[in-house]
N, C-alpha and C positions, 0 to 999 in steps of 0.2 A: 748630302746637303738637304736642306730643310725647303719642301717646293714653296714656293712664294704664296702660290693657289692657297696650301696649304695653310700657309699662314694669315692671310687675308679671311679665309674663311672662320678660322680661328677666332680672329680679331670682330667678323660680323658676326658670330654667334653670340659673342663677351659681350657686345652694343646691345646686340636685341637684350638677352636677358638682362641686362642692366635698364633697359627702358620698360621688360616689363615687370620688372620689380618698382620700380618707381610705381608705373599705372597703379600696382597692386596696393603698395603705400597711400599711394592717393585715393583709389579709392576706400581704402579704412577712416583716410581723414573726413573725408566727406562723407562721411558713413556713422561716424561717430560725431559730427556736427551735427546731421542730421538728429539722430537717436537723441544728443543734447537739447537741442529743440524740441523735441516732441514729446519727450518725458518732464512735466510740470516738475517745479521747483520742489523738492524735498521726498519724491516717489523713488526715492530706492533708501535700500537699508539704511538706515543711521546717520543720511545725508546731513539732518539739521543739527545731528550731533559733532559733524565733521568740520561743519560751516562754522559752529560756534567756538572752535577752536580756533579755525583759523582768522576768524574776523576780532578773538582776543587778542590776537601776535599782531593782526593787521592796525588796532586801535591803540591797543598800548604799549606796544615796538618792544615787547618781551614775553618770555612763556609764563603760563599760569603756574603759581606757588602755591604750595599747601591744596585748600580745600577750593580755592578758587575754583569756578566752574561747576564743582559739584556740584548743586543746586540747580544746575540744568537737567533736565531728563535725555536719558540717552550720548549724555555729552561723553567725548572719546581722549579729553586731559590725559586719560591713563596708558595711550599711544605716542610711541615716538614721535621727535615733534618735527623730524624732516621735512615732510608732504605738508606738513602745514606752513610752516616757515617757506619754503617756494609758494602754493599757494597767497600766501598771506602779502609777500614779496609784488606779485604780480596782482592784486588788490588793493594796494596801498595809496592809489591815487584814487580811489573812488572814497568819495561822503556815503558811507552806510551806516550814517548813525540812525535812520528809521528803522533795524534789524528789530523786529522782535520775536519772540518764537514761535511759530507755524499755531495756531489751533490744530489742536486736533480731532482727529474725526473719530469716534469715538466708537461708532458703530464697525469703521473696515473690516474686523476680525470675522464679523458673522457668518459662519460656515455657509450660508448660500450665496454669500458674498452680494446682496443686495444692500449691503449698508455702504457698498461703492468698495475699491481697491484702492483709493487714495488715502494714504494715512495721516492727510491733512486737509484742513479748510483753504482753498485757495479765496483770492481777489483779485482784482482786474489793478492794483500795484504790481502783477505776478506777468502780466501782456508789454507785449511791446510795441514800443519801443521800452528799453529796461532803463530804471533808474535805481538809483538807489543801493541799498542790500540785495534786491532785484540782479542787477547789472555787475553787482561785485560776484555771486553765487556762479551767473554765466561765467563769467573771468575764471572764475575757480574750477569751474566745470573743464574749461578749455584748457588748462593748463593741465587735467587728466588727461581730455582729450591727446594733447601734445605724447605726453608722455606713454602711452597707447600705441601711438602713430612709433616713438621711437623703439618701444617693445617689434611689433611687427618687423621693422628693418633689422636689430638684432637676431631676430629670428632666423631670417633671409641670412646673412652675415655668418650663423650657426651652421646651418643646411648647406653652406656653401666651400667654408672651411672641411667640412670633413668628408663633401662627395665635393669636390673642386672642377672633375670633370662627368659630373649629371647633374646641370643647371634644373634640371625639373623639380632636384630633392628640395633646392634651395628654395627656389620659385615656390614649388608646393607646400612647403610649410611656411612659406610667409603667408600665403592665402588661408590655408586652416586657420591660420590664429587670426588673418586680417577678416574674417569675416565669419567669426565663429560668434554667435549670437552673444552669449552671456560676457563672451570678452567685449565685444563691440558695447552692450549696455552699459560692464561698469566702469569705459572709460569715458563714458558719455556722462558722468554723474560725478559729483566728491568724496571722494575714498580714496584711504593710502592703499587700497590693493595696488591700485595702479603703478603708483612708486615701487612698490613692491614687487612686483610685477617686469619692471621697467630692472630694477637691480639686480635681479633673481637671475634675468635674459643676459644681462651684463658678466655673472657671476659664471651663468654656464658657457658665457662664448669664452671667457680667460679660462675654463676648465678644459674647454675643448681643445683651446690653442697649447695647455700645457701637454694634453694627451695625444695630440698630432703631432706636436714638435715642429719645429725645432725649438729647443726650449732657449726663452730667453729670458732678461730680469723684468722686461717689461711683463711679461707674462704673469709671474710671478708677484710682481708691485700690482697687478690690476687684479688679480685674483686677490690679492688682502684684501683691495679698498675696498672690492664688489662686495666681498663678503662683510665688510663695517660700512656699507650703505645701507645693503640688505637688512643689518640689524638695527638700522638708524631710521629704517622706512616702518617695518610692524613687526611686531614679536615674531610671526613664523619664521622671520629673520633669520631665527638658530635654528631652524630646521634644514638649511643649507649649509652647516658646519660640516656635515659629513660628506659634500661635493668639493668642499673648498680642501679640505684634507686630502678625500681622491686624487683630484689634478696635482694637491703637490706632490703627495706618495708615488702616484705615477710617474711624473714627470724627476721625481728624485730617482726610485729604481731604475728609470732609462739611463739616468747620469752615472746612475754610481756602476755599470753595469759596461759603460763606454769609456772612453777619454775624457769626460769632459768634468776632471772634480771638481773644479772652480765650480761650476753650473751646478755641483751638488752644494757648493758650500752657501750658493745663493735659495736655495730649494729650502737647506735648515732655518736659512736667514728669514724665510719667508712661512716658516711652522711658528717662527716666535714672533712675526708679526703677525700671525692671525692671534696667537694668544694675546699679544698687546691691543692688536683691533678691538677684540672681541671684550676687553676689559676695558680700554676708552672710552667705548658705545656703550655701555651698562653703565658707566656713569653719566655719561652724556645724556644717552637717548630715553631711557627710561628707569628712573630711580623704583620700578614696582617689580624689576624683573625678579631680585632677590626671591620678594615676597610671594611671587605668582610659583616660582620652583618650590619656594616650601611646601605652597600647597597642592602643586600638580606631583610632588615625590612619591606621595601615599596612595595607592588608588582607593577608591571605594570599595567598599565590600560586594558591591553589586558584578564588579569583573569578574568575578569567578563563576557569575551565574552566567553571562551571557552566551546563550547559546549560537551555532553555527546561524541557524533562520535567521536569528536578531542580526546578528553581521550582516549577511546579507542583503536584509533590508534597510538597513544603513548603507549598504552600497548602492543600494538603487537608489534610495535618496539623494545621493550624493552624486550621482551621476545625473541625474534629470535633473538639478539643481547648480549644474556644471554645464551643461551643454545649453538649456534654456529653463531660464526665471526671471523672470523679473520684477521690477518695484521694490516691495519690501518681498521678496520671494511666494507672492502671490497671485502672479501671474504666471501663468504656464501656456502652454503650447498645446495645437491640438497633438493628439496620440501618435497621429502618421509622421509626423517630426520627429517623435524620440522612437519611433520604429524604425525610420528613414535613416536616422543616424546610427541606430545601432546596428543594425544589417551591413552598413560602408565603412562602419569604426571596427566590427566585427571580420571583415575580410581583411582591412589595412596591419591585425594585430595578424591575423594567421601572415599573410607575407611578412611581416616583421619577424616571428619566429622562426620562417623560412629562410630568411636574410643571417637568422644568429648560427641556423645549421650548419649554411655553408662552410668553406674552409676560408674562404677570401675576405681581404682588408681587416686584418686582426686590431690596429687601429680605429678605423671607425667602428668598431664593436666594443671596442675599451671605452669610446667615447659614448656611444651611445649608453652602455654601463651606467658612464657616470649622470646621466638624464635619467634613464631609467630610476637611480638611487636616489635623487631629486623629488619626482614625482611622487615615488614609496618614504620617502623621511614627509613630507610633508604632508600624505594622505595618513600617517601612522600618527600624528601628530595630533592631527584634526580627529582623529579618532581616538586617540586617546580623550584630549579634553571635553569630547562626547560625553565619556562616561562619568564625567561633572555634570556637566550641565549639557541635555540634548541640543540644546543651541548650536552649539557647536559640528552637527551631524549635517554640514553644509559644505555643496560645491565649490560657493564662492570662496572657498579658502585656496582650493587647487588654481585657481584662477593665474595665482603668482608663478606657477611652471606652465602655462599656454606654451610657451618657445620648447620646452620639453616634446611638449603632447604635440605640438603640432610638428613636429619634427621627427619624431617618434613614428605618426600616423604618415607621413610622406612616404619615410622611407619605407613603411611596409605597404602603401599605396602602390610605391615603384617596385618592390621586388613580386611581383605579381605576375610578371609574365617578361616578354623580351622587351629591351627598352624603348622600344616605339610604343607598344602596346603600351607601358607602364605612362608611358607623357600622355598618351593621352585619356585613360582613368584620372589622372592627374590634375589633365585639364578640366575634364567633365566636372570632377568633383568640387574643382577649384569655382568652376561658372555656377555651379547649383548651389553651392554655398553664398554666391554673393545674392544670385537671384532671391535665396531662401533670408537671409539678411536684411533685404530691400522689404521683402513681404512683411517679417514679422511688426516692425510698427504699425503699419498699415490693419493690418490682421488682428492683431493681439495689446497693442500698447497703446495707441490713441484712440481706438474706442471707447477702451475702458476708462479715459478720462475726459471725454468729450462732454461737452454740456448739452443740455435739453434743444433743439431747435427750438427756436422762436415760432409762432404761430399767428396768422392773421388774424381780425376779429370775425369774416367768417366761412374760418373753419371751425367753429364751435355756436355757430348760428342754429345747426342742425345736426345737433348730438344725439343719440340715441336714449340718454339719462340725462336728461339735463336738471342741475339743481340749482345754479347761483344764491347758496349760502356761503358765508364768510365769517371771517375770524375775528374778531372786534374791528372791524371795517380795515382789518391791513390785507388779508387775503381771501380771494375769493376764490371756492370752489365751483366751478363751470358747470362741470360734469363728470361724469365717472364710465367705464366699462369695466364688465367681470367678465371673464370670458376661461373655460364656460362657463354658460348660466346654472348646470346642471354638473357637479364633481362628487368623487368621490370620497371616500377617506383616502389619506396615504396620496391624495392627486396635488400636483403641483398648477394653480391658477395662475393666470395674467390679469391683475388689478392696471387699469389704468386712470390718471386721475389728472383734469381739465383744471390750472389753474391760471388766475389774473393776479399780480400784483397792485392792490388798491392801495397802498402806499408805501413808502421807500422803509428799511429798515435798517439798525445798526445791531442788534441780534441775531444769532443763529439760531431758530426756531427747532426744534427739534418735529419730524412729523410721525403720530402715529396713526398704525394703520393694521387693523383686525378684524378677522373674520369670524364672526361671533353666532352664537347659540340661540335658540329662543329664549333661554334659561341665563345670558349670560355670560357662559363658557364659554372660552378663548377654543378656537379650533386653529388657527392662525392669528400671526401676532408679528410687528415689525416696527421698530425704532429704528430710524435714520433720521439722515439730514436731506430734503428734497435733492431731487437728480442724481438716487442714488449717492449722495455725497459730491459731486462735482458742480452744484448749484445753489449752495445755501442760502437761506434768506437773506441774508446780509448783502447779495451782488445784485438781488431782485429789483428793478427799475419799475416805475410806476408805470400800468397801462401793457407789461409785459402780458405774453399769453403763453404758454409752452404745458406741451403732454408730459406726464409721467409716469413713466412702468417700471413695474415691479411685479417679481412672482414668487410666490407663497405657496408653501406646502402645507398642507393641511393634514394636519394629526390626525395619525393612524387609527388611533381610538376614537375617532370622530363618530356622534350617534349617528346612526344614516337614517331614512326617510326621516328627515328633518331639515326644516328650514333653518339660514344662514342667514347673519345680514353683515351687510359690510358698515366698520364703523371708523373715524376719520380725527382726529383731532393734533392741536399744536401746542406743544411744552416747551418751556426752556427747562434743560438737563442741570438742575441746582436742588439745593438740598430737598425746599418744599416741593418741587417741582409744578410752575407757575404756569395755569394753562391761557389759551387766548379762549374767551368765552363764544361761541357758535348763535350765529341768527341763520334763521332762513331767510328766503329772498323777499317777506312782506315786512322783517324787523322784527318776527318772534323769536325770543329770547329759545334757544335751544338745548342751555346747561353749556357745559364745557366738553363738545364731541358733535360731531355730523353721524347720522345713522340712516343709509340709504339701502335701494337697494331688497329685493328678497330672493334668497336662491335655494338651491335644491341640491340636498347633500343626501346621492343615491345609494343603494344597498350594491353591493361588489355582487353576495349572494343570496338568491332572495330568499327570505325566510320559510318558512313552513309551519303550518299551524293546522289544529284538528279540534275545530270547533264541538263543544258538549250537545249543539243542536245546529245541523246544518238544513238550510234554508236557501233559497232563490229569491229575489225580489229585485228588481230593475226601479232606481233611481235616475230618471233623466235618461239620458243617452252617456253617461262617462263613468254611473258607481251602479255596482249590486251591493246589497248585500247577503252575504252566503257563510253566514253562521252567527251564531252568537252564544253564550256562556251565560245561564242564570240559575243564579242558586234556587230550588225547589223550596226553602225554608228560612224563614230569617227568625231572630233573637229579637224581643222589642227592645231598641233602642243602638240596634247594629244598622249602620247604614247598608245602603243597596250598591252591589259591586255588578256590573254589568257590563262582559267585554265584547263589542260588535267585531266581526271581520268584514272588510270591505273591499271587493276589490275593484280595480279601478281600470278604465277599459281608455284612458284616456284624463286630460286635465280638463277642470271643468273652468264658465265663460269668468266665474270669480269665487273667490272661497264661501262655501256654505256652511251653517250651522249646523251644529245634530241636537236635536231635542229630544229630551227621552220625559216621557210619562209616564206616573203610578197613577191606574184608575183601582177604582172598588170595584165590587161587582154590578152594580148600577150604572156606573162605564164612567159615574164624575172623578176631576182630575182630582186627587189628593195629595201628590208630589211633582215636582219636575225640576229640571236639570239642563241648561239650554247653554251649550258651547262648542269648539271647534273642535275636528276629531285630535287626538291627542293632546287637549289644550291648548292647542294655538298653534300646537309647534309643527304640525306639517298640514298645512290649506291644503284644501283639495283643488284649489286650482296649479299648487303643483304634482299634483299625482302624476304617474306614469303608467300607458296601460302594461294590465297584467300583473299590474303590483297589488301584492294585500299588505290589507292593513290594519294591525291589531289595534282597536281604538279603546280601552277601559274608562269606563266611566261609572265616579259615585256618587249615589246620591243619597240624601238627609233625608232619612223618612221624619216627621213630625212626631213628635214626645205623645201627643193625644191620641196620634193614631192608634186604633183599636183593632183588638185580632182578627185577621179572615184572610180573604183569600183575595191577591191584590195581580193585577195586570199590567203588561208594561208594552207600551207603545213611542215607536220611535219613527224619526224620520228626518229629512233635511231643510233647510228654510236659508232662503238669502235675508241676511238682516239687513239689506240697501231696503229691499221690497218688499219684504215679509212676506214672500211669495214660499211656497213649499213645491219640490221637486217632483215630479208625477211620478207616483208606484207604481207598477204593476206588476204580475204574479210570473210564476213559471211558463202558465199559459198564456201571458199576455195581456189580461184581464185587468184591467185598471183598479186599485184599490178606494176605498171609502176615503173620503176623505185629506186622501196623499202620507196615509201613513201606514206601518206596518205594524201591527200586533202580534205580539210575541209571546212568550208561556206567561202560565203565570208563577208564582210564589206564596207562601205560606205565611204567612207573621205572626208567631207563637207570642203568648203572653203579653196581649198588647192593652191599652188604655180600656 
């Protein structure tokens, strides 16, 4: 007899885990409400191309014909039109006739990703409370949401059928999927993965029920439809063809193998309604599918090259793009997440293997089989249409076998050790994934779309740069920091930039922002939209104040010991490209650009040089100089090349000039040459001590000058003061006059 005990406890273990699958349920729902919220309208892949499908079913109570739609960018017409049609279903009471299509941000791609990671222009239409096309996109989002929420309980539903007595298998893979990052994102957004996803889970519990038995026609009727949902949700749809085959093949050999022929003759009956499904839904769901086989039959000629490496690194891609990405797949995670993951995914497959060794439950190893060939049709898939188009060399496609994988990863989470041990890895893994879920918005996905804080008026009272020049009086620039003031080539800077909005605008200004040459040359260079893309001019309110940072790498080939400056201006992105004209803060007209700022772009390794005459002489307290180069002879009518070295023991109080003299031998001046060393391009009031510094300088002898024998004298002067820098000698000796006299030269053939 059966102890009562026994059954009572039975009956309390069945309650709990039934409550804590709900919890677990629940918490994915409000998990992925969450994620819906906090990821702006249109930040994940192809969302506005998803939406404008459904808001045409929702508008004109029919699918798009022919070329309709095409003329949207990105639009997804070319996908079955299930997930839209529910969608569209549950939108149809909203007025979203204000829909129009997102601007786009144009800069997001920028490999340092300062042009922002939103691949649209948002507005405060986009805040809530929602109206509009607003409020219908939510609805739509949720109705992923939902169907998310219904994937996770299939899953549980999976894990539960085929380990019936180890609630942990079940429990545990409903949590891997319920709180697996990249599933949790893209149920939070508009995409038929979800449906897809949602049918796929569907497809594998009637596979599993056929492969555990006992078989029935329900079994069999639910395995058809799954599979003509499946292809009525997204093309990878038929990548499940060879699961739905499995379960019935199985479940036929068990029949034809027992007593049960009728049950065979339902198993045949259920091969020719997947062949009927599967020809229904091709008409039905997608009239391109024909055309898409034509061209996916042939591969390209590039498959034969691909080597083992290249696979592989399609597999990591695919994997870090699986586990966590987000937005348009440009948000990633720090590195200890896909290290974290793969260390605990990495033990869950070793016990998985362990679980296939054993001799035990030949059943659930048929079943798991059939997941296993789920997860391989559909990553074979996705890698095939790679080698069209790399596009395609993405995680988010496996997304639609979650109930697979995560059920997959349970049960070799549990065969790990004895089953107490295994529940609670189980559990551990179960809490660290929600905890790790809760983080990633927080961490990784509302930063990156957050706007500028607001700023008082004074915190910018007492800026370290301050300029208050503006833009044809609509904005004004506060002030600025560069930090450091001193980089090198190859360095990455933090530009930060102090602005007011002086009045309201209905344009998106485009701002740029470069770090420039004496000469010119771009050394750094950046086009965006302010706030990194999450604050465009257009949502600017008058009297606003708010900081803006940005960092900029600075080209490697950068000249070094040269000055930098930073230079600022505002375009609209159209053909001529229309700038706002720049005043400073008295109303002088500026040109079209702010140029602020002088910085100091240092040597990585300091040069070396070996002057033709080396010399001592003490300028001031911050330059010697200790050599110089003159030619013995000149040509009449060859100018005078003269290269000083100086080095620099420190920055001097403000940049000084270098004058260089030709005397006669009578000592009067007959030439001279008065500029900054290097021509301008590196003040000695940025020198650094210890640095030298090769300064050439030419000068124009005069056409009349007549032959002999000519002297050259140099030295330093502030042009504030016309003060000249005090010389003195090796021994300390103050020179004549504050200058230095140098060789002399020859001038052959002269007037």
């Amino acid at each position: 007899m059966v102890n009562k005990r026994q059954v009572w406890n039975l009956l309390t273990r069945a309650v709990r885990t039934q409550h804590l699958a709900a919890v677990v349920i629940g918490l994915h729902l409000l998990l992925s409400i969450f994620y819906s919220i906090s990821v702006p309208l249109w930040e994940a892949y192809d969302e506005w191309g998803h939406y404008v499908y459904v808001h045409f079913i929702a508008t004109h109570r029919r699918l798009p014909q022919g070329k309709e739609l095409q003329h949207f960018e990105n639009t997804e017409v070319k996908q079955p039109p299930l997930y839209y049609i529910l969608c569209a279903a549950a939108t149809s009471w909203i007025d979203a006739s204000d829909w129009q299509m997102p601007v786009q941000n144009r800069y997001s791609s920028l490999p340092t990703a300062m042009g922002g990671y939103n691949r649209a222009l948002h507005g405060y239409e986009e805040d809530f409370p929602w109206r509009g096309s607003a409020l219908a996109a939510h609805v739509a989002r949720f109705v992923s949401v939902l169907l998310g929420t219904v994937t996770v309980w299939l899953t549980y539903l999976i894990g539960r059928y085929i380990f019936p007595c180890r609630s942990e298998i079940g429990l545990g893979a409903a949590a891997i999927s319920a709180f697996w990052p990249k599933f949790v994102f893209m149920n939070s957004v508009i995409n038929n993965d979800n449906l897809m996803a949602t049918s796929a889970a569907l497809l594998m519990f009637f596979m599993v029920r056929n492969v555990i038995g006992p078989s029935r026609w329900q079994n069999y009727a639910g395995l058809v439809a799954s599979q003509g949902l499946a292809i009525a949700s997204k093309i990878v749809g038929l990548a499940f063809l060879p699961v739905t085959l499995f379960g019935l093949a199985y479940a036929l050999g068990q029949d034809m193998r027992g007593k049960h022929r009728s049950r065979a003759f339902l198993a045949l009956c259920a091969f020719v309604g997947v062949v009927v499904s599967v020809g229904l839904t091709f008409l039905w769901a997608h009239p391109h599918y024909v055309r898409n086989f034509r061209y996916f039959l042939n591969p390209p000629e590039t498959f034969a090259r691909v080597a083992v490496a290249d696979w592989l690194g399609v597999l990591g891609l695919m994997w870090g793009t699986l586990w966590a990405s987000f937005g348009w797949q440009n948000i990633s995670i720090a590195d200890w997440g896909y290290r974290a993951a793969e260390a605990t995914w990495t033990l869950a497959l070793l016990g998985l293997i362990w679980f296939f060794l054993r001799g035990r439950e030949p059943k659930a190893k048929w079943a798991l089989a059939g997941l296993i060939l789920a997860i391989a049709a559909v990553a074979g898939l996705t890698m095939y249409r790679g080698l069209f188009n790399a596009y395609y060399f993405t995680g988010r496609y496996l997304v639609s076998t979650i109930s697979a994988i995560a059920v997959l990863l349970a049960v070799g989470l549990g065969s790990l050790g004895p089953r107490r041990c295994s529940q609670v890895i189980i559990g551990v893994v179960s809490v660290a994934m929600f905890l790790f879920a809760v983080y990633v918005p927080f961490a990784y996905i509302m930063p990156v779309y957050a706007r500028p804080q607001k700023l008082p008026p004074t915190a910018v009272e007492n800026l370290t740069n301050p300029l208050h020049a503006n833009f044809d009086g609509k904005i004004e620039l506060v002030g600025y920091e560069v930090e450091p003031a001193t980089f090198y080539p190859g360095q990455t800077i933090k530009v930060s930039l102090y602005w007011r909005c002086l009045e309201e605008m209905t344009e998106n200004y485009t701002l740029a922002i470069k770090i420039i040459g004496p000469d010119g040359q771009e050394y750094s260079s950046l086009n965006v939209h302010p706030g990194r893309g999450n604050y465009p001019t257009s949502m600017w309110r008058r009297g606003d104040i708010f900081k803006d940072e940005y960092w900029m790498p600075i080209v490697g080939d950068a000249t070094p010991l040269t000055m930098a400056r930073l230079k600022v201006a505002f375009f609209l992105d159209q053909a001529d490209l229309p700038h706002l004209r720049a005043y400073d803060q008295t109303g002088q007209k500026l040109g079209f650009a702010v140029f602020a700022g002088r910085f100091k772009i240092a040597a990585i390794h300091k040069p070396k040089y070996e002057p033709q005459q080396v010399v001592n002489y003490r300028l001031g307290e911050a330059v010697s100089l200790i050599g110089y180069d003159l030619p013995a002879r000149l040509e009449a009518g060859a100018p005078l090349t003269l290269t000083l070295y100086w080095q620099a023991h420190g920055a001097t109080e403000r940049p000084y000039t270098v004058f260089v003299h030709v005397t006669d031998a009578r000592g009067e001046l007959r030439a001279q040459a008065d500029r900054q060393p290097l021509g301008g391009s590196y003040p000695t009031d940025l020198w650094g001590a210890d640095e030298v510094i090769s300064d050439t300088h030419t000068i124009a002898l005069p056409a009349e000058l007549p032959a002999g024998r000519y002297g050259v004298v140099v030295g330093l002067y502030s042009v504030e003061t016309g003060q000249r820098l005090p010389v003195s000698d090796s021994e300390g000796r103050p020179m004549s006059f504050d200058q230095i006299e140098l060789g002399w030269f020859e001038l052959a053939g002269g007037a």
